[in-house]
DSSP file (Angstrom, degrees, kcal/mol; ACC not computed):
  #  RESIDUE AA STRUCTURE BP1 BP2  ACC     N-H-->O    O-->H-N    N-H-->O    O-->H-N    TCO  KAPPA ALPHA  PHI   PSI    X-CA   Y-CA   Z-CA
    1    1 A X     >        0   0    0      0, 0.0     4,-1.5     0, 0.0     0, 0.0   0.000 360.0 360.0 360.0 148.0   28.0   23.6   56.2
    2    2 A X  H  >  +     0   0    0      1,-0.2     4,-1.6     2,-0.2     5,-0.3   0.668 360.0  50.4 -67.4 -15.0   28.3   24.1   60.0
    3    3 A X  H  > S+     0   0    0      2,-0.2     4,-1.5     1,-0.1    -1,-0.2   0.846 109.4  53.7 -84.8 -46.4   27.5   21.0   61.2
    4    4 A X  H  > S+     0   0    0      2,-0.1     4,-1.4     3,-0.1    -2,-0.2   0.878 114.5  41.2 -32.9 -48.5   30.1   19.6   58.6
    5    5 A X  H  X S+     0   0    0     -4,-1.5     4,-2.8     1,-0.2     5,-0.4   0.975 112.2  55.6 -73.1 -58.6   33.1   22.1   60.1
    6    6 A X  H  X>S+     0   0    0     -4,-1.6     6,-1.4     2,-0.2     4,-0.5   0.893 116.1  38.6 -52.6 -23.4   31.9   21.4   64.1
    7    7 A X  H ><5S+     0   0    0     -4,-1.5     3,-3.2    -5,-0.3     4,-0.5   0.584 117.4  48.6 -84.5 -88.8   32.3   17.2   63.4
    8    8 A X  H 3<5S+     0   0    0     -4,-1.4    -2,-0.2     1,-0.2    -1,-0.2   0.665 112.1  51.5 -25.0 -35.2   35.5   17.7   61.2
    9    9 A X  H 3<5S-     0   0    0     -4,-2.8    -1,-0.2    -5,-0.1    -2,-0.2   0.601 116.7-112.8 -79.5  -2.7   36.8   20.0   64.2
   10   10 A X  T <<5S+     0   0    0     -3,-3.2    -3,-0.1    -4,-0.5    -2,-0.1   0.112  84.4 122.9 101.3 -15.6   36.1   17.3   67.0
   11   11 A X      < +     0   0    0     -5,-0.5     2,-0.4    -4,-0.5    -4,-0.2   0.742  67.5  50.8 -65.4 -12.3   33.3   19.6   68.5
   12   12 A X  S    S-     0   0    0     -6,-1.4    -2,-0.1    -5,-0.1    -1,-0.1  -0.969  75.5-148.0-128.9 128.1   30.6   16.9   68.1
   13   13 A X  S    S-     0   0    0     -2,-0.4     2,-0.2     1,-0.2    -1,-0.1   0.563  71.1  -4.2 -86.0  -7.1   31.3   13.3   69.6
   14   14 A X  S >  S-     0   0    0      1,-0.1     3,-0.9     0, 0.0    -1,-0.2  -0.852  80.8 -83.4-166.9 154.3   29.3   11.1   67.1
   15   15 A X  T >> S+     0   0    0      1,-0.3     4,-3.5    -2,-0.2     3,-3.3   0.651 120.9  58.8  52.5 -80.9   26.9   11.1   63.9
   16   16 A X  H 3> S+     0   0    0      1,-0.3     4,-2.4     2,-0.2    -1,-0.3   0.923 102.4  49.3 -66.3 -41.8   23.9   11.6   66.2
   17   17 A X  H <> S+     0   0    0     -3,-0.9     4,-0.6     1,-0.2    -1,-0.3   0.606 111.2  53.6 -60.9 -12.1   25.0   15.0   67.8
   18   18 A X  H <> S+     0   0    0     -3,-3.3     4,-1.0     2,-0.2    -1,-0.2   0.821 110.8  42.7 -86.1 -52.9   25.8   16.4   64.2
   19   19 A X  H >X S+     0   0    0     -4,-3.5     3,-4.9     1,-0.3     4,-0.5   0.961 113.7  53.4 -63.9 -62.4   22.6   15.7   62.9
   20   20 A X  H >X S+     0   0    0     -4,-2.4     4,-6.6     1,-0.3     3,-3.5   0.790 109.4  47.9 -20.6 -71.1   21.0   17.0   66.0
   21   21 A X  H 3< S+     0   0    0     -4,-0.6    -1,-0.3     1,-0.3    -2,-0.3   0.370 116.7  49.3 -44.5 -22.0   22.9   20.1   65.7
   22   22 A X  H << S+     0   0    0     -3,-4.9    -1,-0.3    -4,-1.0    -2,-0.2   0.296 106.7  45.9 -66.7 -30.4   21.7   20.0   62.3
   23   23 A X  H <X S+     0   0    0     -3,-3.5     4,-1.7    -4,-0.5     3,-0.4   0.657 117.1  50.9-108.5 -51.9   18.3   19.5   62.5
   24   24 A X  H  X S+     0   0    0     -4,-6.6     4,-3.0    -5,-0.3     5,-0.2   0.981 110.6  47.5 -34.3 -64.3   18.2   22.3   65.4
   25   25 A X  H  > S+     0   0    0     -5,-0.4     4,-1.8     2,-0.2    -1,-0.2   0.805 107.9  52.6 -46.8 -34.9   19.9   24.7   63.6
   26   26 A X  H  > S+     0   0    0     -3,-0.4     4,-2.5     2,-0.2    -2,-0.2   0.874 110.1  48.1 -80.4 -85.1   17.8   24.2   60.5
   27   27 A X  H  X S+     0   0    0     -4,-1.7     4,-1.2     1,-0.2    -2,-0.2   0.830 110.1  53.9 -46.7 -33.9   14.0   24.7   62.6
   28   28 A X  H  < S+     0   0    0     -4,-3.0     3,-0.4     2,-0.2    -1,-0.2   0.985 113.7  45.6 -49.2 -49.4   15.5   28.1   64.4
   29   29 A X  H >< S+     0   0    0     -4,-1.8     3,-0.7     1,-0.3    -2,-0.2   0.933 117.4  40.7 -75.8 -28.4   16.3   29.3   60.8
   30   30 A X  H 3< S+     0   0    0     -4,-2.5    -1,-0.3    -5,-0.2    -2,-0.2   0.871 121.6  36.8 -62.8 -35.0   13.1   28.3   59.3
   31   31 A X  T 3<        0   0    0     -4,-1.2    -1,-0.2    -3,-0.4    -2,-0.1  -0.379 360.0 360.0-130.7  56.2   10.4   29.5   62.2
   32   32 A X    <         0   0    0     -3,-0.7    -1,-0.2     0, 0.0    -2,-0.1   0.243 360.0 360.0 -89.6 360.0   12.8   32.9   63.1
């Protein structure tokens, strides 16, 4: 998953910024 790679790669500084990034990502692809 991307949110998986961008924390393993450093790109996200905690938890909450994955999920965020997660949860964002998820409602663009759903209401596109």
């Amino acid at each position: 998953m991307v949110a998986d790679r961008g924390k393993k790669d450093g790109y996200f500084d905690n938890d909450k910024d994955t999920e965020t990034f997660y949860s964002e990502l998820l409602w663009l692809c759903v209401n596109q």
